[in-house]
FIKOLDREN-962272 format. One record per residue (C-alpha): residue number from 1; z, y negated, x negated. Coordinates in steps of 0.05 Angstrom, whole numbers, plus 32768, in hexadecimal, padded with zeros to 4 digits. Layout:
k/z/y/x
NUM/Z/Y/X
...
! end
This chain:
k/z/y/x
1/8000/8000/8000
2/800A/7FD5/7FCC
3/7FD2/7FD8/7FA6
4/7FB0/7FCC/7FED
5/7FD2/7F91/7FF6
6/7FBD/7F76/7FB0
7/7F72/7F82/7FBE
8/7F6C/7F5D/8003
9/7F98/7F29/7FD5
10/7F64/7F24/7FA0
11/7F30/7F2A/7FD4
12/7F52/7EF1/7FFA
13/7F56/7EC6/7FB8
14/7F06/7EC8/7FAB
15/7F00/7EC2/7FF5
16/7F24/7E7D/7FFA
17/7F11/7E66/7FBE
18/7EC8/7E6D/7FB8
19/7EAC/7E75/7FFE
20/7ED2/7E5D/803B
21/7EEC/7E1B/8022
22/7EA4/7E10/8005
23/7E83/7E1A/8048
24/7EB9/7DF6/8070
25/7EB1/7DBA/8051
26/7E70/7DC1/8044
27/7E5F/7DD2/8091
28/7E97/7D95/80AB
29/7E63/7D66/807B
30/7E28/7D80/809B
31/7E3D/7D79/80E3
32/7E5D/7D39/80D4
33/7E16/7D1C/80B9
34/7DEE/7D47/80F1
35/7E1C/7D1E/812E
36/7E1F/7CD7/80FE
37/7E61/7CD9/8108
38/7E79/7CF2/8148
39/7EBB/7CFD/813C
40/7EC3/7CB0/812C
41/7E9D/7C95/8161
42/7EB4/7CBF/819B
43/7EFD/7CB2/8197
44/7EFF/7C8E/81DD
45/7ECD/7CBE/81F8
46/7F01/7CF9/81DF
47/7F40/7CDF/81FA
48/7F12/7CBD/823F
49/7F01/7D0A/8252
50/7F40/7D24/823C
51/7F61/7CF7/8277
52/7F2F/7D07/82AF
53/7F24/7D51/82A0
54/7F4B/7D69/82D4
55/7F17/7D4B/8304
56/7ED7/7D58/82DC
57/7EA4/7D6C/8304
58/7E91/7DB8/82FC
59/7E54/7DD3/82F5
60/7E57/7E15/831D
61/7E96/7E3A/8334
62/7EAD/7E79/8334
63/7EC6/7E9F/836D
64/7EEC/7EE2/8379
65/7F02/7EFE/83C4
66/7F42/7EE2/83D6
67/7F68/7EE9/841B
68/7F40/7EBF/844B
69/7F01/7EBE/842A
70/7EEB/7EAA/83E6
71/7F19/7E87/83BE
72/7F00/7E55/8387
73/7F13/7E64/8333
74/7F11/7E2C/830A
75/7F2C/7E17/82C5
76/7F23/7DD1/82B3
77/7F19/7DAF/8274
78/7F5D/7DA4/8265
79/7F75/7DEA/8276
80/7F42/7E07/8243
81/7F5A/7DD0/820B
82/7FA3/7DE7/821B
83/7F92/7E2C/8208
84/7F6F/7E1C/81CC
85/7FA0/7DF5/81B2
86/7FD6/7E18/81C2
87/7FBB/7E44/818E
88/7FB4/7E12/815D
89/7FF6/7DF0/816A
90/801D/7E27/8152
91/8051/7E3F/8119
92/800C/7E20/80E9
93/8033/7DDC/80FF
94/8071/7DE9/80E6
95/8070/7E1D/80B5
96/8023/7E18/809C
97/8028/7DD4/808C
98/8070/7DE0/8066
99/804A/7E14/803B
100/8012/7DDF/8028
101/8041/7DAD/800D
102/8066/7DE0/7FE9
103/802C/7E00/7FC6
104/7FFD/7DC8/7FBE
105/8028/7D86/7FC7
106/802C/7D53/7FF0
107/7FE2/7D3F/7FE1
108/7FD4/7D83/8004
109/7FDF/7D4F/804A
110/7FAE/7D2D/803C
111/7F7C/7D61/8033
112/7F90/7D76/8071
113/7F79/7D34/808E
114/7F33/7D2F/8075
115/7F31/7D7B/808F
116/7F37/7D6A/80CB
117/7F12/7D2F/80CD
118/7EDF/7D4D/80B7
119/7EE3/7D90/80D9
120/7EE6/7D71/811A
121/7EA0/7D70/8119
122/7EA0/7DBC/810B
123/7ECC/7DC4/814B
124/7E9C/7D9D/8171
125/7E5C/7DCB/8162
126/7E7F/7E02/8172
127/7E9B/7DF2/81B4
128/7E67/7DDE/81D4
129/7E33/7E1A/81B5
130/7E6E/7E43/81DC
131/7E62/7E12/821B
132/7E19/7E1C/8218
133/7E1A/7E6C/8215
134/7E51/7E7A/8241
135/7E4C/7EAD/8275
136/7E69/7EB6/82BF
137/7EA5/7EE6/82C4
138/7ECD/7EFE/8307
139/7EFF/7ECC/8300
140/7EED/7E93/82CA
141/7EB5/7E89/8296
142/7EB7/7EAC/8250
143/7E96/7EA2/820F
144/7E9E/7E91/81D2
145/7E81/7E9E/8187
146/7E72/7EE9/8190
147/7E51/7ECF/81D6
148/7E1E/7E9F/81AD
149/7E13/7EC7/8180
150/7DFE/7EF5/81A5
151/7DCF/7ED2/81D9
152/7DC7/7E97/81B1
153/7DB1/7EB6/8174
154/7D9E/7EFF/8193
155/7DC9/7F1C/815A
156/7DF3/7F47/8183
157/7E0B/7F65/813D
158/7E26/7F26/8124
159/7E4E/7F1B/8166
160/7E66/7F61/8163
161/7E80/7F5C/8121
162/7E9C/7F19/8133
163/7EC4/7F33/816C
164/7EE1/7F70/8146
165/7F02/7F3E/8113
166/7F23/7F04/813F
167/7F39/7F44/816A
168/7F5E/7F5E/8127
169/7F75/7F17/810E
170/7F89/7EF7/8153
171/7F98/7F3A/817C
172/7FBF/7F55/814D
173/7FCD/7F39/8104
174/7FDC/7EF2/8120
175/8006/7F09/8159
176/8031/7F30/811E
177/803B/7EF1/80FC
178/804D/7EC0/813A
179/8073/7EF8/8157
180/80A1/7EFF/8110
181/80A1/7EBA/810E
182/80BD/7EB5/8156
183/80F6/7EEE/814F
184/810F/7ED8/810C
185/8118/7E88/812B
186/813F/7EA8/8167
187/8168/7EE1/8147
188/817E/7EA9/811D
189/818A/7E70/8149
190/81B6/7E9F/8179
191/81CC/7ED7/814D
192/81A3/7F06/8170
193/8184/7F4F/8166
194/813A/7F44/814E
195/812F/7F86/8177
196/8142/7F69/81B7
197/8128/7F25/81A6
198/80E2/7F4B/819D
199/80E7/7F7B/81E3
200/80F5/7F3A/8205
201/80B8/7F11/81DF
202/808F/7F55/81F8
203/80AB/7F4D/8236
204/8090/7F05/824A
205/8058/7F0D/8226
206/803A/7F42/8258
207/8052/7F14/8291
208/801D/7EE2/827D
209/7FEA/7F05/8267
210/7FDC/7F39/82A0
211/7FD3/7EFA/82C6
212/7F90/7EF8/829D
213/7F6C/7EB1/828F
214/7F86/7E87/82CC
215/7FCE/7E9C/82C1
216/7FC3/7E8F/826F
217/7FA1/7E4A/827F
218/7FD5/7E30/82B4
219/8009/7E46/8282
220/7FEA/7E22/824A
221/7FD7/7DE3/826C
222/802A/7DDC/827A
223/804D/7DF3/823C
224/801D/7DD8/8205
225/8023/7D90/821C
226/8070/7D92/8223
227/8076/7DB8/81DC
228/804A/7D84/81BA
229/8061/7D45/81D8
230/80AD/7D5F/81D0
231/809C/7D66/8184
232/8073/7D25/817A
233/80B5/7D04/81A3
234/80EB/7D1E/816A
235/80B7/7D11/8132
236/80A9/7CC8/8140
237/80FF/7CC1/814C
238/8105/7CDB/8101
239/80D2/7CB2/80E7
240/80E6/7C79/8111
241/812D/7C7D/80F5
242/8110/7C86/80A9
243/80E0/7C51/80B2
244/80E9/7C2A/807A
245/80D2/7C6A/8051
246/8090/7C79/8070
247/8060/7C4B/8044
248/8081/7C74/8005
249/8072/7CB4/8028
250/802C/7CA1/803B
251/8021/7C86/7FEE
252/8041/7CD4/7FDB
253/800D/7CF5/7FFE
254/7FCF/7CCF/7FE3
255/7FE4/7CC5/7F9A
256/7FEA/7D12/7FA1
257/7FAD/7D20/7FAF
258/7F8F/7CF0/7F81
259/7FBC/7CE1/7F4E
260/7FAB/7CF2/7F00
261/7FF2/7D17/7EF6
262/7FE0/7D4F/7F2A
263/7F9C/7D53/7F15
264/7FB4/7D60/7EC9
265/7FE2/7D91/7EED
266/7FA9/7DAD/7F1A
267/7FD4/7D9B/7F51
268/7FA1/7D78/7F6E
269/7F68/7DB9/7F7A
270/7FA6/7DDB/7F94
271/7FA8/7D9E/7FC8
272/7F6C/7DA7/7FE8
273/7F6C/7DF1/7FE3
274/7FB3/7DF3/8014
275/7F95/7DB9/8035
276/7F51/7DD7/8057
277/7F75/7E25/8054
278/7FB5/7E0D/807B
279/7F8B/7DD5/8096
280/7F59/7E0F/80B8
281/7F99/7E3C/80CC
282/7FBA/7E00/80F8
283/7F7B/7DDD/8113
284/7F45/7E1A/8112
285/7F04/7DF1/810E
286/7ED3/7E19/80F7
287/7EF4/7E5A/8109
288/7ED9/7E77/8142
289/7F16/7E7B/8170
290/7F20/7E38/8197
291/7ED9/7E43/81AE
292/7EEF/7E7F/81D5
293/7F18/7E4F/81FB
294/7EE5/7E10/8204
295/7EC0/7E40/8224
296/7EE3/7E53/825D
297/7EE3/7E03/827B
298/7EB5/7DEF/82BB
299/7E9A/7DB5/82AC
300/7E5A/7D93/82B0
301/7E3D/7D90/826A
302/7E4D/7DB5/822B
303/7E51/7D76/8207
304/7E9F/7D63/822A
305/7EC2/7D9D/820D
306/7EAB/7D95/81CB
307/7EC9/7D54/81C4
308/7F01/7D72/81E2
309/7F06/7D9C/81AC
310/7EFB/7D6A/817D
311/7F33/7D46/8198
312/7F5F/7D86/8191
313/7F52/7D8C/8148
314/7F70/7D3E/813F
315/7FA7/7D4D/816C
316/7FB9/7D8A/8142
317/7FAF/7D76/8101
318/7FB2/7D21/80FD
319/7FEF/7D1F/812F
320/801F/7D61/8130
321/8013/7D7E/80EB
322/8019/7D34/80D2
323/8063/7D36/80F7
324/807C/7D6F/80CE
325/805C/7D4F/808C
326/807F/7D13/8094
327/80C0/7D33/80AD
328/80B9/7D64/806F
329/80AE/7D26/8043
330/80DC/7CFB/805C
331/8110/7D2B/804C
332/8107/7D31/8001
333/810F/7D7D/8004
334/80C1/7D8F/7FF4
335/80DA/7D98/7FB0
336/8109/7DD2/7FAA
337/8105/7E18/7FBA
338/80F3/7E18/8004
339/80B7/7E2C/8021
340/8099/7E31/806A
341/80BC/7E30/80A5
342/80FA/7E2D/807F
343/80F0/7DEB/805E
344/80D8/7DCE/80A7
345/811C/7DF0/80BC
346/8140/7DC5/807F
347/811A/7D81/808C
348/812B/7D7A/80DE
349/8172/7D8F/80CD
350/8175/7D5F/809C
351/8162/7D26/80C5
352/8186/7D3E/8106
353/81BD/7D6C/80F0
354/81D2/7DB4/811B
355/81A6/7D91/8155
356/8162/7D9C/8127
357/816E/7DDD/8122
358/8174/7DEC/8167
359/813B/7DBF/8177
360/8110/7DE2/8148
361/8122/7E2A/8163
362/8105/7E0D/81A4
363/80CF/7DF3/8187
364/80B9/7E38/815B
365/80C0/7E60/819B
366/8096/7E2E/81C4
367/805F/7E24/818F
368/806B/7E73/817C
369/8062/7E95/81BF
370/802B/7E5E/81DF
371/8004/7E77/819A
372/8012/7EC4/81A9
373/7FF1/7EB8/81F8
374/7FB4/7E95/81DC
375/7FB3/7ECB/81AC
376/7FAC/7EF7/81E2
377/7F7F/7EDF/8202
378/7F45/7ED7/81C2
379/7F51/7F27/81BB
380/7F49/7F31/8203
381/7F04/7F08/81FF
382/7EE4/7F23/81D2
383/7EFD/7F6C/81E5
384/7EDA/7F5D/822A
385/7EA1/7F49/8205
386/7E97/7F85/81D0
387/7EA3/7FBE/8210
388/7E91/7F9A/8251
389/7EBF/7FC1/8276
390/7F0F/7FA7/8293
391/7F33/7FF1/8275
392/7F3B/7FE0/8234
393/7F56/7F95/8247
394/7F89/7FB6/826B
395/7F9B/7FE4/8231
396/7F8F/7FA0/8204
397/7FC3/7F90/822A
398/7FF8/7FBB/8221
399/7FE9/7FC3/81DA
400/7FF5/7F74/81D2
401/803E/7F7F/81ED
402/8042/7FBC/81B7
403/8027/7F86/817F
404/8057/7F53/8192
405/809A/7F80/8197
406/8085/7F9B/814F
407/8074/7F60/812E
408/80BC/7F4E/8134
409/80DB/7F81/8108
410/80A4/7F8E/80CF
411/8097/7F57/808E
412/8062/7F30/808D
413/8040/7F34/8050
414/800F/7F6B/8068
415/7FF9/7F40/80AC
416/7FF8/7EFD/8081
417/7FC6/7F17/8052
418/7FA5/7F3C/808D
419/7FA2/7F03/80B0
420/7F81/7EDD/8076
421/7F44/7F0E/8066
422/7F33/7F11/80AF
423/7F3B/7EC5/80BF
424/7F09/7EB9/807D
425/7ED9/7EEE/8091
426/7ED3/7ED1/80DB
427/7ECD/7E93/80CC
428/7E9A/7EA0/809E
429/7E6E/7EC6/80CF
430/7E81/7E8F/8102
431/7E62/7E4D/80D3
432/7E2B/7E7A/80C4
433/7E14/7E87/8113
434/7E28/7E34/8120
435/7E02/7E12/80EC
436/7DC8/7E46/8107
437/7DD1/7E2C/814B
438/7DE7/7DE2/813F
439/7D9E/7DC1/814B
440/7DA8/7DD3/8196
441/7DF3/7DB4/8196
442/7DD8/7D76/8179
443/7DA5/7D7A/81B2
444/7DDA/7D76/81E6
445/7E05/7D46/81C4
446/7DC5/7D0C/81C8
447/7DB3/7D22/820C
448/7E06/7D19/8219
449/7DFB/7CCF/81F9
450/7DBE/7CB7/821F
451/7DDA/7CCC/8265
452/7E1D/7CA8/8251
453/7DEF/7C63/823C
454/7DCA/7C6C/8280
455/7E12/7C66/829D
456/7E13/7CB6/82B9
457/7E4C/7CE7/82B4
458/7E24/7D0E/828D
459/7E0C/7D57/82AA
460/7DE9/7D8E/8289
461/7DB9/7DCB/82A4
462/7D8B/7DF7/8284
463/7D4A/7DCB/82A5
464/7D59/7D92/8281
465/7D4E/7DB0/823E
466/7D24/7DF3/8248
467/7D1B/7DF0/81F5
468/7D6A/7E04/81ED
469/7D71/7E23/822C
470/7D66/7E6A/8220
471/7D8B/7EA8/8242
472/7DB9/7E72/8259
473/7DEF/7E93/8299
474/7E1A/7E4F/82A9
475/7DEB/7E15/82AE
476/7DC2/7E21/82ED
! end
């Protein structure tokens, strides 16, 4: 096992080093140039249809039998954002972030930045490729990478292979982490068995997630608001209390990633290199995975959830991961021997005494378990997608509790290097099949911008733009 564990290391090292950072940033640059921008110049437009999604207009419906007739199955905008970032507001935030500044500095923060400044872009393309070539299921819509891949670039293959490895890294390698993550906070905060604190985690897991998409959406759209805003809430109280403090913590961060004493160190390649890896583990653009979510939105062009997305890459990144930086920072402790969620743990208790702790148990489960359900449900997509058939979500299903109760009591060093090898090798596939298939996002991103100057709320349908709209299922 060990000498297992050393290979998928080394393999991870090269990996990282050489190829997905390389066509991450390269990829962000390219979409960045291909949109002039985007990311900079929709910022109204973003936060505009974040507001009114819950009223956007959609652009067909699904139905399913209900008592009394046929009963209408929607998920708005916002509902799909929630889930996405529900999975990227997770234990990345507090713990990922921790581990950046400890390996690579302070400077590592603002690598992060540019990342997802950058890779905004990247989450843009994506999203709406996974709006254009999603499909009509019984009870919501469903798509996603393996979904474009497939009948956007007719590589069923590619979309196969896909959906096998965000299966293995969100089904189950992920779910091992968040769900260790989750039972060691709790077992420690009330002096609890791990065992129990995992049966229980099991427990409620299954209690959302037989309730399929609509229950995991509805969830979502309640719990990752509340979690985030409680967070941003107790971060801007520590930095509004440490105030005078911030304009040495912001000078930190950038004379750490530029300064000439970490680059004669090499402090400064190990910057960027925690910057885009933890930057890519919190936010996900580029990935393959929030795309799985944009998808499942009604709304009337393509173009609205993937500044959506955009917008969810900011939030992530340039607001909550930023509120555990400065936290971390503010609290001088980046410095010794702590790493992860333990120095997070060390900087809010620091600032707020035996009440940070507490808070921050609350905060790990909320971020924790809101990760494992949106977790979930990326398996259970691309599971539906690979068989066709319900069976094996319902055994998905069960199997996710199993995952979840186990992931409590084992070490992570196994799933964290799992979880590495599988993220790099998806996301590689994933920025392959996107740049393949970003002429036709581009497309709908002008046609978005003229209908906006003509003073519409823009729509989309596959008669509009017969040269992109082939073996198209949602855009009648």
């Amino acid at each position: 096992m060990e000498y297992i564990l050393n290979l998928i290391s080394s393999a991870n090292d090269v990996l990282w080093t050489y190829i997905v950072v390389t066509m991450l940033v390269a990829c962000a640059l390219f979409f960045t140039w291909r949109l002039r921008g985007m990311q900079f110049r929709m910022w109204s437009e973003m936060w505009h249809l974040l507001v009114s999604s819950t009223s956007s207009r959609k652009p067909t419906e699904i139905t399913s039998a209900g008592e009394g007739g046929k009963q209408k199955k929607t998920i708005n905008s916002f509902q799909a954002f929630a889930v996405s970032l529900s999975s990227r507001v997770g234990t990345g935030n507090l713990a990922g972030v921790a581990s950046a500044i400890f390996v690579g500095g302070p400077g590592a923060v603002f690598w992060m930045w540019v990342m997802a400044l950058l890779g905004s872009a990247t989450a843009f393309i994506e999203a709406t490729l996974a709006q254009l070539y999603k499909r009509k299921g019984e009870d919501a819509f469903y798509g996603g990478p393996a979904y474009y891949m497939t009948f956007g670039l007719h590589r069923r293959w590619m979309g196969v292979l896909f959906a096998v490895l965000i299966t293995l890294t969100f089904g189950f390698a992920n779910q091992v982490v968040q769900s260790n993550t989750l039972c060691d906070a709790l077992a420690d905060a009330f002096v609890l068995n791990k065992a129990w604190v995992g049966a229980f985690l099991a427990v409620m897991t299954l209690l959302i997630v037989f309730g399929g998409i609509q229950r995991i959406s509805k969830f979502s759209a309640v719990v990752v608001p509340f979690m985030a805003v409680g967070y941003i809430i107790l971060s801007i109280y520590i930095i509004l209390t440490n105030i005078t403090v911030i304009p040495a913590v912001i000078a930190t961060i950038v004379k750490s990633a530029f300064g000439v004493q970490q680059a004669a160190g090499g402090m400064i390649g190990a910057a960027i290199m925690q910057g885009v890896k933890r930057g890519l583990f919190s936010n996900e653009a580029g990935e393959g995975s929030a795309p799985n979510a944009a998808a499942t939105a009604s709304i009337s062009h393509p173009v609205k959830q993937g500044l959506l997305q955009a917008l969810g890459v900011f939030t992530d990144t340039l607001v909550i991961c930023t509120c555990t930086a400065f936290i971390i920072l503010i609290s001088g402790l980046y410095d010794g021997q702590l790493d992860g969620i333990l120095l997070t743990s060390a900087a809010i208790t620091s600032e707020l005494g035996e009440a940070g702790h507490w808070f921050l148990s609350l905060a790990i489960f909320l971020f924790a378990y809101s990760t494992i359900i949106a977790n979930y449900f990326y398996g259970e997509n691309n599971i539906r997608f690979i068989t066709g058939k319900r069976w094996p979500i319902q055994v998905f299903r069960v199997i996710t509790g199993g995952v979840v109760l186990v992931g409590g009591l084992v070490t992570l060093q196994t799933a964290w290097s799992f979880v590495d090898l599988a993220m790099g090798l998806m996301t590689i596939v994933n920025l392959v099949a996107i740049v393949w298939l970003s002429p036709k996002a581009v497309k709908l991103f002008h046609n978005y911008i003229e209908q906006r100057k003509a003073g519409k709320d823009p729509e989309f349908n596959r008669s509009m733009m017969p040269d992109i709209a082939d073996d198209l299922d949602a855009w009648e």
